[in-house]
C-alpha positions as CSV (number, residue, x, y, z in Angstrom):
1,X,78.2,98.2,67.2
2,X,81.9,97.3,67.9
3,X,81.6,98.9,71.6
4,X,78.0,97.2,72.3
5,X,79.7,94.0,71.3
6,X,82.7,94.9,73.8
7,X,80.7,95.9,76.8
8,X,78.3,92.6,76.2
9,X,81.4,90.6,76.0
10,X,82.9,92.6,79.3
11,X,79.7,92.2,81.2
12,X,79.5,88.3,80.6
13,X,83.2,88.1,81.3
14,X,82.3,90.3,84.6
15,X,79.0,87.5,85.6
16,X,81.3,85.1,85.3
17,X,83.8,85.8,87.8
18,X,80.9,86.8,89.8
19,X,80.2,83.2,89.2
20,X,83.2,82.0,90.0
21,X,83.6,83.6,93.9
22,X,80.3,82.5,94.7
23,X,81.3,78.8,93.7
24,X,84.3,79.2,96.3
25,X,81.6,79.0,98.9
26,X,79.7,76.4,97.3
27,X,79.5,74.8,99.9
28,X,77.7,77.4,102.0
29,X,75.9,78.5,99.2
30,X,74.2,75.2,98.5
31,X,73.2,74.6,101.7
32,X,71.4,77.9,102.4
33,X,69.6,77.3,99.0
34,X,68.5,73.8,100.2
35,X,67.0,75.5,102.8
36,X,65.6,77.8,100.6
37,X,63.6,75.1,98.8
38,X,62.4,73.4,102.0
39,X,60.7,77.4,103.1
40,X,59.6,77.7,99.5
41,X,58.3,73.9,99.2
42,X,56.1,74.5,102.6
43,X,54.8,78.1,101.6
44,X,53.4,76.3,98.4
45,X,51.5,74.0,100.7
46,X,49.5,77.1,102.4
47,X,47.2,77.6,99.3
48,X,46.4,74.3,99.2
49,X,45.3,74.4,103.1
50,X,43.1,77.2,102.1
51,X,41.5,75.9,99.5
52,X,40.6,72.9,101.4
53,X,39.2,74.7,104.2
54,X,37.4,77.1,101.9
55,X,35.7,74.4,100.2
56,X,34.5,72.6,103.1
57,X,33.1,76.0,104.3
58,X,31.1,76.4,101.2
59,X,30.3,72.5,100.9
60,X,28.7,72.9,104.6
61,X,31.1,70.1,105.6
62,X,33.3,72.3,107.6
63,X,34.3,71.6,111.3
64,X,35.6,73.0,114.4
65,X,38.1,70.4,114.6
66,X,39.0,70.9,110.9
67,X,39.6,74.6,111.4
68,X,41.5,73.8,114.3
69,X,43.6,71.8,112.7
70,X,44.0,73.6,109.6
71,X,45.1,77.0,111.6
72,X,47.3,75.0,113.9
73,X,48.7,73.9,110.1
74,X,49.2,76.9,109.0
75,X,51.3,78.1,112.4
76,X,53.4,74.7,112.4
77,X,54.3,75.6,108.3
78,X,55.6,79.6,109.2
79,X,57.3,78.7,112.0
80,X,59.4,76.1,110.3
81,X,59.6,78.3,107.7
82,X,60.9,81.1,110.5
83,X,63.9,78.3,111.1
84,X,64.9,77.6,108.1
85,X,64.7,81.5,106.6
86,X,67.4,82.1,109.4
87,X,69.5,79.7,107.7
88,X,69.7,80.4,104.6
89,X,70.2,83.7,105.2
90,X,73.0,82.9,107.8
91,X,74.4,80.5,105.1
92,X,73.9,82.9,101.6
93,X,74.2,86.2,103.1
94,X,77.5,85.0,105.4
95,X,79.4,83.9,102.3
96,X,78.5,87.0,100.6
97,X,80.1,89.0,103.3
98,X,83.2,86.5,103.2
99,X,83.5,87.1,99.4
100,X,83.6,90.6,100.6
101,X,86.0,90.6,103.1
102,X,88.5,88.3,100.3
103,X,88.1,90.6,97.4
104,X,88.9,93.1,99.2
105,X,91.7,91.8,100.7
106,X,93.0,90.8,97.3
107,X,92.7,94.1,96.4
108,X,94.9,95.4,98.6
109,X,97.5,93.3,98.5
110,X,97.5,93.9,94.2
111,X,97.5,97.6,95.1
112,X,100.7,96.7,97.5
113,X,102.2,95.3,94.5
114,X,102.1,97.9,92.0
115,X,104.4,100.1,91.2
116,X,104.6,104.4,92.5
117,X,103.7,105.0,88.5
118,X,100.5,103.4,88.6
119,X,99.8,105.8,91.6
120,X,100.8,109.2,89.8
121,X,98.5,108.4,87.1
122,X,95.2,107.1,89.1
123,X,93.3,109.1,91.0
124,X,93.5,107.7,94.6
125,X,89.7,109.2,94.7
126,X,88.5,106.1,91.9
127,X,90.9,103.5,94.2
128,X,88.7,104.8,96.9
129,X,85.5,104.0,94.9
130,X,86.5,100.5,94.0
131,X,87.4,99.6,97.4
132,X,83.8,100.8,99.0
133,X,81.0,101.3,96.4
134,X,82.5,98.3,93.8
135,X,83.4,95.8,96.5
136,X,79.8,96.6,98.2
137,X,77.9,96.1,94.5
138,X,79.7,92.6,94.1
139,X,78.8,91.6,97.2
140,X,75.1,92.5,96.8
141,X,75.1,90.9,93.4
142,X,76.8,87.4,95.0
143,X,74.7,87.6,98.2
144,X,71.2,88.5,97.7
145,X,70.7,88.8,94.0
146,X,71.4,85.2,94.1
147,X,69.3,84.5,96.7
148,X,66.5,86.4,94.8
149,X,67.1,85.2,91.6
150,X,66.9,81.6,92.9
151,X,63.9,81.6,94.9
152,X,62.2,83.6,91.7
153,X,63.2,80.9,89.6
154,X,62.1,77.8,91.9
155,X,58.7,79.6,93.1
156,X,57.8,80.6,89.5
157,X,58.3,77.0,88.1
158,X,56.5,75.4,91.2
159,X,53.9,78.0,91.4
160,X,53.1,77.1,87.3
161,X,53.5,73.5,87.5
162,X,50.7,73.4,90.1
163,X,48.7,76.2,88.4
164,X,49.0,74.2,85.5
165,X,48.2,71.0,87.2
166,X,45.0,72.6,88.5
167,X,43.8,74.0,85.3
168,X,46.1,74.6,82.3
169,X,43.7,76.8,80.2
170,X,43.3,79.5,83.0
171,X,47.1,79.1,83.6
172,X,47.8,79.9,80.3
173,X,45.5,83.4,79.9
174,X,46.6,84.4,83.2
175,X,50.7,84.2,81.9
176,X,50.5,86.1,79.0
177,X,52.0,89.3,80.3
178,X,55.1,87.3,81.3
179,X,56.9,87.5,77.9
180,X,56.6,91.6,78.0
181,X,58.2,91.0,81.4
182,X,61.3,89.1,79.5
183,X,61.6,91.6,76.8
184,X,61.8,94.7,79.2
185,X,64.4,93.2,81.6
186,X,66.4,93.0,77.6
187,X,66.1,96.2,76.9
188,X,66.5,98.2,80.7
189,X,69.2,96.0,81.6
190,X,72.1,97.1,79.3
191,X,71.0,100.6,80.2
192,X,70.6,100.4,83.6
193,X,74.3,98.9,83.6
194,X,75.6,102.1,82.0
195,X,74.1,104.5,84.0
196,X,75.3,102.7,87.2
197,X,79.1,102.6,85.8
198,X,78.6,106.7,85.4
199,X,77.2,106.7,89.1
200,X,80.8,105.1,90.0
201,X,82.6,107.6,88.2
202,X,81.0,110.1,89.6
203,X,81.3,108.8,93.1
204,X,84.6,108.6,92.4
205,X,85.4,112.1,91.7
206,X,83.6,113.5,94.7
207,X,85.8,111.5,96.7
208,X,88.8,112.5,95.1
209,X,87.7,116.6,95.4
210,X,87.1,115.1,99.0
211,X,90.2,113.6,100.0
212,X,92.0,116.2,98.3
213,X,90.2,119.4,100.3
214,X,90.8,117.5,103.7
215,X,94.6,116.8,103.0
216,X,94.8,120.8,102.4
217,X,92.3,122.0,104.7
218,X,95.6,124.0,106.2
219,X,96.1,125.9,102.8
220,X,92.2,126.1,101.8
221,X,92.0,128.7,105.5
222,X,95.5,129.9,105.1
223,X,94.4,131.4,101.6
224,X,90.6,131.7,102.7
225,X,89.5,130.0,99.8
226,X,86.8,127.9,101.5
227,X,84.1,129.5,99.1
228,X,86.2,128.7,95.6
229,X,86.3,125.0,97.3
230,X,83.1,124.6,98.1
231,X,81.7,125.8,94.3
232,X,84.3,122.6,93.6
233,X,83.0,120.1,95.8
234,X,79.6,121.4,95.0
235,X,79.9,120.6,91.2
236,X,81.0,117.3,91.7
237,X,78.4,116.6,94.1
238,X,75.3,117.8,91.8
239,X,77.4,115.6,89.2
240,X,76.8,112.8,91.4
241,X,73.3,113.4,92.5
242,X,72.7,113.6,88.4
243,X,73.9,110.2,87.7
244,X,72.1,108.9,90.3
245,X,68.8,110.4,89.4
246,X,69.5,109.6,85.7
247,X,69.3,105.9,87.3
248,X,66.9,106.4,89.1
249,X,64.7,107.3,86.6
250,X,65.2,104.0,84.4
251,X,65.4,102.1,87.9
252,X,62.0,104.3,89.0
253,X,60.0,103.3,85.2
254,X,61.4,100.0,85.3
255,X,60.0,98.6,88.7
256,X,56.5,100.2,88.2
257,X,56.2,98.5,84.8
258,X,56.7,95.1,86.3
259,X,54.4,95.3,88.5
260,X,51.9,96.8,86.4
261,X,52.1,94.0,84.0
262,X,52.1,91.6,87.7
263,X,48.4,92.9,88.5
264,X,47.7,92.5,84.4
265,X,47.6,88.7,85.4
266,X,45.6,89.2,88.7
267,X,43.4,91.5,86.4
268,X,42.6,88.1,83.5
269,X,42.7,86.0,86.7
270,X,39.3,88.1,88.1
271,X,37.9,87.9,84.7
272,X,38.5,84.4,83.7
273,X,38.7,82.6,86.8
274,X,35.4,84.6,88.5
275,X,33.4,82.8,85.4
276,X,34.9,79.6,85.6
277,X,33.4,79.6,89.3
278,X,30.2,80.4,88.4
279,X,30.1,78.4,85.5
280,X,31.4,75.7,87.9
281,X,34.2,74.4,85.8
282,X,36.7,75.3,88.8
283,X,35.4,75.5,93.2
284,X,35.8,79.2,95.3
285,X,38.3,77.1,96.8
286,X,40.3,76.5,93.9
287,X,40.0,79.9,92.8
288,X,41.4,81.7,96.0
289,X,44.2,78.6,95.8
290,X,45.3,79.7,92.5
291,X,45.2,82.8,92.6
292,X,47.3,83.1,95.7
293,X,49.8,80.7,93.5
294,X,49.3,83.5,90.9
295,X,50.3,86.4,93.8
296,X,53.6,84.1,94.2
297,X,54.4,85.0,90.7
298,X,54.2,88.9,91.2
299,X,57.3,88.2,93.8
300,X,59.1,86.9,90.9
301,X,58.1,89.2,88.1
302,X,59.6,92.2,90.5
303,X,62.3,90.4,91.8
304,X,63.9,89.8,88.1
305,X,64.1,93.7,87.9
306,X,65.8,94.0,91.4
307,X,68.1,91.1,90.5
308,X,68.7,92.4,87.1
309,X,69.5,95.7,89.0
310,X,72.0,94.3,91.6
311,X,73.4,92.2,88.9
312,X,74.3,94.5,86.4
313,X,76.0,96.6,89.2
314,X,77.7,94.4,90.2
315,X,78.8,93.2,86.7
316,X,79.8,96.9,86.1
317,X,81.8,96.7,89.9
318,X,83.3,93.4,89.3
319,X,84.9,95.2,86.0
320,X,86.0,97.9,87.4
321,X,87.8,96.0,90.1
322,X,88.9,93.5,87.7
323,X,90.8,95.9,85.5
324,X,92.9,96.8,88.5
325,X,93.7,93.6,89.2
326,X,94.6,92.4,85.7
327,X,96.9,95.6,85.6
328,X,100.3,94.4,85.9
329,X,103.0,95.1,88.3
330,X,105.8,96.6,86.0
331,X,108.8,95.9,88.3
332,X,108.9,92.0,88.1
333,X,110.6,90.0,91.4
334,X,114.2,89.0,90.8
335,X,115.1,85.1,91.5
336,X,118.4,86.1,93.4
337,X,117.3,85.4,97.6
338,X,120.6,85.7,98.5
339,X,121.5,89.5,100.5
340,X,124.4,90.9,98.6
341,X,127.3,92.9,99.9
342,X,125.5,96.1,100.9
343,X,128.5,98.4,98.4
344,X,126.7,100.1,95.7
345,X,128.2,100.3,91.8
346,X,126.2,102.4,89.0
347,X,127.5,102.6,85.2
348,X,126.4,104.7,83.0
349,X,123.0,105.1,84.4
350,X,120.3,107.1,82.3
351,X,116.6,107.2,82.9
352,X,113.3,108.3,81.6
353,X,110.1,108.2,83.7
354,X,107.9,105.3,82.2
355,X,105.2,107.2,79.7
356,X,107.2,110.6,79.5
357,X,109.9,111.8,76.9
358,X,111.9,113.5,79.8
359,X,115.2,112.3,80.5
360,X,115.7,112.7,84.3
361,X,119.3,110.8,84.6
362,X,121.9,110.8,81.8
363,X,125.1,108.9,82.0
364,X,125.4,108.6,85.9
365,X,128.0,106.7,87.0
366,X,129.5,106.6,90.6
367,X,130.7,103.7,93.2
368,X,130.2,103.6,97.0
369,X,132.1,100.8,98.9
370,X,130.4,98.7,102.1
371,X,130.1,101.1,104.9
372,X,130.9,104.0,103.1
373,X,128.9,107.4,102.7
374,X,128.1,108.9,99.8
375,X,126.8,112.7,99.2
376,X,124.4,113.8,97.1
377,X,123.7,117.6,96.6
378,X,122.8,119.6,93.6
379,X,119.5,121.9,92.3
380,X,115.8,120.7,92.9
381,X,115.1,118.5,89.8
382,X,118.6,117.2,89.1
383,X,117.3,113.6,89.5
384,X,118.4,112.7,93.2
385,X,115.8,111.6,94.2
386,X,115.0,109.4,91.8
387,X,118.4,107.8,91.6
388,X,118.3,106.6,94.9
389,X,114.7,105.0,94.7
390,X,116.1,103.6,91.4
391,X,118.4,102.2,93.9
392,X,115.8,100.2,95.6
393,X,113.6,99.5,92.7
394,X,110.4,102.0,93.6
395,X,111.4,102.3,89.6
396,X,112.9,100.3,87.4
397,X,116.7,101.2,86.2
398,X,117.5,99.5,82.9
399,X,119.5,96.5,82.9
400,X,123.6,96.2,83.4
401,X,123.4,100.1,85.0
402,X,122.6,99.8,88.8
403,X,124.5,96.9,91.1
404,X,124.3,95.9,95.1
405,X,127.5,94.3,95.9
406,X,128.1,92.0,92.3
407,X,124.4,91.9,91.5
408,X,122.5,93.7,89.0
409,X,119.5,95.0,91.1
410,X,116.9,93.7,88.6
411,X,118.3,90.2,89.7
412,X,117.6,90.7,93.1
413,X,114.2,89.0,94.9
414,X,112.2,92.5,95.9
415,X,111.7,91.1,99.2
416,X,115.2,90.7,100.1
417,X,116.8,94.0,97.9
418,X,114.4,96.1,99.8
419,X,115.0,94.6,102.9
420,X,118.6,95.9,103.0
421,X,117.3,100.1,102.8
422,X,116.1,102.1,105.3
423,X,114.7,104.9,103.7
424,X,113.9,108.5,105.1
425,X,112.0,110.3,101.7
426,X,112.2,113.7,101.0
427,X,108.8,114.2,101.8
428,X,108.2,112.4,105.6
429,X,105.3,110.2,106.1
430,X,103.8,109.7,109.6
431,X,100.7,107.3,110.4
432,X,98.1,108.3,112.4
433,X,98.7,106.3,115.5
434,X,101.1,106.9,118.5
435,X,104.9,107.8,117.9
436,X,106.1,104.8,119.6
437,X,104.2,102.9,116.9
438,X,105.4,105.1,114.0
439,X,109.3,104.8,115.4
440,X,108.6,100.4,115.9
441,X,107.0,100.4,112.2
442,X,109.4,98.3,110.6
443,X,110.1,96.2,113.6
444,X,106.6,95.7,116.0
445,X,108.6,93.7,118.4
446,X,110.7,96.0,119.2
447,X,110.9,97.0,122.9
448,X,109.9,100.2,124.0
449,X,113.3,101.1,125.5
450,X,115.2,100.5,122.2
451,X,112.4,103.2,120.8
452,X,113.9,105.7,123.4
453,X,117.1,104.6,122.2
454,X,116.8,105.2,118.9
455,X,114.7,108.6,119.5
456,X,117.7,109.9,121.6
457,X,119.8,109.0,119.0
458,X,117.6,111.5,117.0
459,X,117.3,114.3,119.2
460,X,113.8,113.8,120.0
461,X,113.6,111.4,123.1
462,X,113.3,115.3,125.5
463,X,110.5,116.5,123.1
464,X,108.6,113.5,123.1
465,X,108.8,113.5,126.9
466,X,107.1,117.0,127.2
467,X,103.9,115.6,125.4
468,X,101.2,115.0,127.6
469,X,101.0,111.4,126.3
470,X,104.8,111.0,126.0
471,X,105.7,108.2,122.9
472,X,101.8,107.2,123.2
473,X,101.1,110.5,122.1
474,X,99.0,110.1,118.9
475,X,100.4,112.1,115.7
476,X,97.1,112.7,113.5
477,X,96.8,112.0,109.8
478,X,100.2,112.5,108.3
479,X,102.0,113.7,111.3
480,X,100.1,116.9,111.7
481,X,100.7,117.2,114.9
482,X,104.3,117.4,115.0
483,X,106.6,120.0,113.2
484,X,108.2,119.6,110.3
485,X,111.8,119.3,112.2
486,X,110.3,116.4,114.5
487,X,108.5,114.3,112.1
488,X,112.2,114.2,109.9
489,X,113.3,112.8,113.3
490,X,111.0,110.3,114.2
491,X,111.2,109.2,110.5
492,X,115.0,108.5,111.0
493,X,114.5,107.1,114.2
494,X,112.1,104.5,112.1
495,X,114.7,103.9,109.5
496,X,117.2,103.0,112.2
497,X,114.6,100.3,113.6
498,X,115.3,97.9,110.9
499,X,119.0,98.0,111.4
500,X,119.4,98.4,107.5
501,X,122.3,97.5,105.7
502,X,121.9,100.8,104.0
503,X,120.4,104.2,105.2
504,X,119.1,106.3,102.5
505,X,118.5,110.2,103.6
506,X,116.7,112.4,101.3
507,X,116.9,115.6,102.5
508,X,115.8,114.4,105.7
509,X,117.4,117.0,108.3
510,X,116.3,119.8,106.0
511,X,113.2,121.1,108.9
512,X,116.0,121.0,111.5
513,X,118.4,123.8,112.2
514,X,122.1,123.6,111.9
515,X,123.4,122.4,115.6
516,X,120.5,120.1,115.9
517,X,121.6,118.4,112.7
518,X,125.2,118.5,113.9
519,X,124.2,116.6,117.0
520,X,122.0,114.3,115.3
521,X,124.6,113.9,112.6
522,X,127.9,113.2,115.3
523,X,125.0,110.5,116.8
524,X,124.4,108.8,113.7
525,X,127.8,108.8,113.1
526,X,128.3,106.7,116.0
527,X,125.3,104.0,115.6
528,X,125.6,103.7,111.8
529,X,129.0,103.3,111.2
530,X,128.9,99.5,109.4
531,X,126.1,100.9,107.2
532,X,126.6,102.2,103.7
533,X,124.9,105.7,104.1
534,X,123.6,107.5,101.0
535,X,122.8,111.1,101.9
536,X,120.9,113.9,100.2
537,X,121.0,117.5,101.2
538,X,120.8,121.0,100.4
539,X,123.0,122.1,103.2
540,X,127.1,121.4,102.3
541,X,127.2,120.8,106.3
542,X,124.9,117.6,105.9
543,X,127.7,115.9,103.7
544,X,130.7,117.9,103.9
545,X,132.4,114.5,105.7
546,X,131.2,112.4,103.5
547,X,133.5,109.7,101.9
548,X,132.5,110.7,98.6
549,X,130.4,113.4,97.2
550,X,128.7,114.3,93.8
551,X,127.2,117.0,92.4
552,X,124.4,117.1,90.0
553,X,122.3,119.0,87.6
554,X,120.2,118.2,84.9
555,X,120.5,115.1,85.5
556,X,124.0,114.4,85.0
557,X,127.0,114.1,87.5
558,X,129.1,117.2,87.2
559,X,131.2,117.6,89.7
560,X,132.5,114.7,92.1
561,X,135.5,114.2,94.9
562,X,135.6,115.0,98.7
563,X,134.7,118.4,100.2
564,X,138.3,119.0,100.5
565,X,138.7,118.1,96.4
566,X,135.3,120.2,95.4
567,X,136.2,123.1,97.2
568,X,139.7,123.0,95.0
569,X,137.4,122.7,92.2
570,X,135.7,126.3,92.6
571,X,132.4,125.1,90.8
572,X,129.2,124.9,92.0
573,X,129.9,123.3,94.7
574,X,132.5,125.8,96.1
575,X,130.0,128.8,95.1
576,X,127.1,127.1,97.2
577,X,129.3,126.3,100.2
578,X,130.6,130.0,100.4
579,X,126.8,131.4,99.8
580,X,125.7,129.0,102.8
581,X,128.5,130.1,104.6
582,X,127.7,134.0,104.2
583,X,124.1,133.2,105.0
584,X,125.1,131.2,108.4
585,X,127.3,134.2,109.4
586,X,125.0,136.5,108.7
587,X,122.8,135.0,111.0
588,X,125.1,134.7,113.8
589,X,125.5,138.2,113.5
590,X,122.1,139.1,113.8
591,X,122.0,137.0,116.8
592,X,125.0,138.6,118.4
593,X,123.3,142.6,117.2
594,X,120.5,141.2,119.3
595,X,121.9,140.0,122.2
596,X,123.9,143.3,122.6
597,X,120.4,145.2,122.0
């Protein structure tokens, strides 16, 4: 009973924001319903041509000039009634689509806000669902289920007014299947707004499988899997298709019911009203009157099934959407808007991931003056990577532990900490556009001479030039495109196009060989030399002149000095400098065996 109680309370909750969009437009809105009410108010005056004309026929009083005039009448009334249709759908539907087009936008900009956490644990296949199925179920129920639900409500209480006006007693036979049509729309709605909320889940998880098979379409043929993948897709598909039927099938005995109970009334109207006109309590003309104010009815007894349909969906959407935008981001803006000295200070740093027991830093403390660069090397896992987006605030460091220039990071606006990074992550990200644009992605107004500038600086300015596009080359989805070696390049050269107060490399020359990093190195040297640099590698060679370097596993700090210092050390640093050394002569010497083949 507790949950029943919860989802009413969430589905009223849900209506009422529903409620509250559409009264942004009110405006709009009213005015397309006024014009509603003048179509509705002239297709009520049709019967009552009709039953004139009929009358006279029967009476013998008929004319040509009154049918004349009466069918010239009738063509004056629909094409008014053409006009003002256009407008209210202009009016309605147009704001409906505007709601749309906000919602969404609001969306997006929440999802901007929210922290990388939030995206490990959600499915980006159910953010996928909210932002097409959800957004296009709200905007149904906002757009034409209010559109519906109006005229049904304004042409059912015109329609009985005049029926009752004409003659109450058959008015009130021919209504009695009306409350059956209440108590169904009770009992199907609730139920029809579960089953659509397990449609969305559904939906959800087929684009998910989706999205995911298409990212790794590469390793799905590389391991010839493409049967095990499609028995994956294929389950989640007939998932979906059983959801939807399951709706379907309440939707498909809902519908029939109404209309059944509809024709009940035209059934009573036959009966009654046929003997009231021979009986001549009522005229033929009458008779053919009300009962086409009866067929007006029918519209409305089906319609409060369709709107009870699109409503409840998009109750269910609007909740759906609603909890993500009532989540929280959990990284809250600093008030400091003042850029601090770009020198970085952390004491006694440790951190655990937000909803894990795993420490991943312990105790890290290091300091790296303005314009200086620090190294970072050490095993995968140590926690490098997540110090430095710890740095910039991707997560959360706890307070008093992580410091740009005299400020605490956490005291920082977002807007203006972040502004001071350029970041190159571990694992590169292109956009599928040209490279030109993915280089000029921090900076649009940059010129396209300071993008060759930069992609010299890089080492890739030659390669780009052999493309058949050159820099308007388009990359693909994710950079596919390129090779490993060039997307790391072009993702420097769109670091460098902010001009960042600090440059942040995570392993980003690690697809690159050894004297193509030692030229892109000596370059960057040379156009980043105000910048603090904090650089993560694998390879000692990457670092080796840094102005400070630490070591780290487990994530702690355990050894720390120059290259010159850890070498004196003989730890781990020493033992992977002399493997990477063995491994780089080794190589040479196969080179050399080669060449003298």
């Amino acid at each position: 009973m507790k949950t029943d109680h919860a989802e009413e309370s969430l589905n009223r909750d849900s209506l009422k924001l529903l409620l509250r969009r559409l009264l942004k437009h009110r405006k709009a809105v009213a005015l397309g319903l006024a014009t509603l009410v003048i179509v509705d108010a002239m297709q009520l005056l049709v019967p009552r041509i009709f039953q004139k004309t009929i009358d006279a026929l029967a009476d013998g009083s008929a004319t040509k000039d009154l049918l004349v005039k009466m069918g010239l009448s009738i063509l004056v009334l629909y094409g008014v009634m053409g006009i003002f249709r256009f407008f209210w759908r202009y009016l309605v539907i147009g704001s409906s689509h505007r709601i749309d087009r906000d919602l969404r936008q609001e969306l997006y900009d929440h999802l901007q806000t929210l922290p990388p956490q939030y995206y490990d644990r959600t499915r980006i296949g159910d953010i996928m669902a909210h932002a097409t199925n959800d957004i296009s179920a709200v905007r149904m129920a906002v757009g034409i289920a209010t559109i519906a639900a109006f005229d049904a409500v304004f042409l059912s209480v015109a329609s009985i007014l005049i029926m009752v006006l004409m003659n109450w007693k058959l008015t009130v036979i021919t209504l009695l299947p009306l409350p059956l049509i209440a108590l169904m729309m009770l009992k199907f709605g609730k139920v029809i707004h579960r089953r659509f909320e397990a449609v969305q889940k559904a939906f959800a998880a087929l684009t998910d499988k989706a999205r995911e098979s298409l990212s790794g379409v590469r390793v799905v043929k590389a391991y010839g899997d493409e049967d095990s993948e499609y028995d994956h897709f294929s389950a989640r598909a007939e998932e979906c298709v059983g959801q939807n039927v399951r709706l379907a099938r309440v939707w498909g005995m809902f519908q029939p019911m109404i209309g059944a109970l509809a024709m009940t009334s035209m059934a009573i109207l036959l009966g009654a009203g046929g003997s009231m006109v021979i009986r001549g309590v009522i005229s033929l003309g009458e008779f053919v009157a009300f009962s086409s104010y009866l067929m007006m009815l029918i519209w409305p007894m089906i319609a409060i099934g369709w709107v009870v349909n699109l409503l409840q969906r998009g109750a269910a959407s609007m909740g759906r959407i609603r909890k993500i935008l009532d989540t929280p981001g959990d990284i809250v803006d600093g008030e400091k808007d003042l850029e601090p000295e770009p020198a970085i200070r952390v004491e006694k740093l440790s951190f655990t991931y937000p909803g894990t027991d795993v420490r991943v830093l312990e105790d890290v403390s290091f300091t790296l003056r303005k314009g200086g660069t620090l190294g970072i090397v050490g095993r995968t896992g140590s926690g490098k990577t997540t110090l430095v987006e710890l740095l910039m605030r991707l997560y959360d460091p706890p307070r008093g532990t992580v410091f740009i220039g005299d400020d605490d990071v956490r005291d920082v606006k977002l807007s203006v900490l972040r502004g001071l990074f350029g970041y190159v992550p571990q694992e590169t990200f292109l956009f599928a556009m040209s490279i030109a644009d993915n280089i000029a992605f921090g900076n649009p107004e940059i010129s396209r001479e300071e993008i060759e500038r930069l992609a010299s600086i890089v080492d890739i300015h030659d390669e780009i030039e052999t493309f058949p596009d050159g820099y308007d080359t388009m990359v693909g989805e994710r950079g596919v495109t390129l090779s490993g070696g060039q997307k790391q390049r072009v993702a420097i050269a769109r670091a460098l196009v902010v001009n960042p107060r600090i440059l942040i490399l995570d392993d980003a020359l690690s697809s690159v060989d050894t004297e193509t990093e030692a030229v892109i190195l000596e370059s960057l040297g040379n156009e980043t030399g105000n910048m603090t640099r904090v650089i993560i590698a694998h390879r000692i060679s990457t670092i080796r002149n840094a102005d400070h370097i630490i070591v780290m596993d487990s994530g702690r700090i355990v050894e720390s000095g120059t290259h010159e210092e850890l070498l004196e050390l003989d730890g781990f640093y020493a033992e992977l400098f002399r493997m990477q050394q063995l491994e780089r002569e080794i190589i040479e010497g196969g080179r050399e065996g080669g060449g003298a083949g």
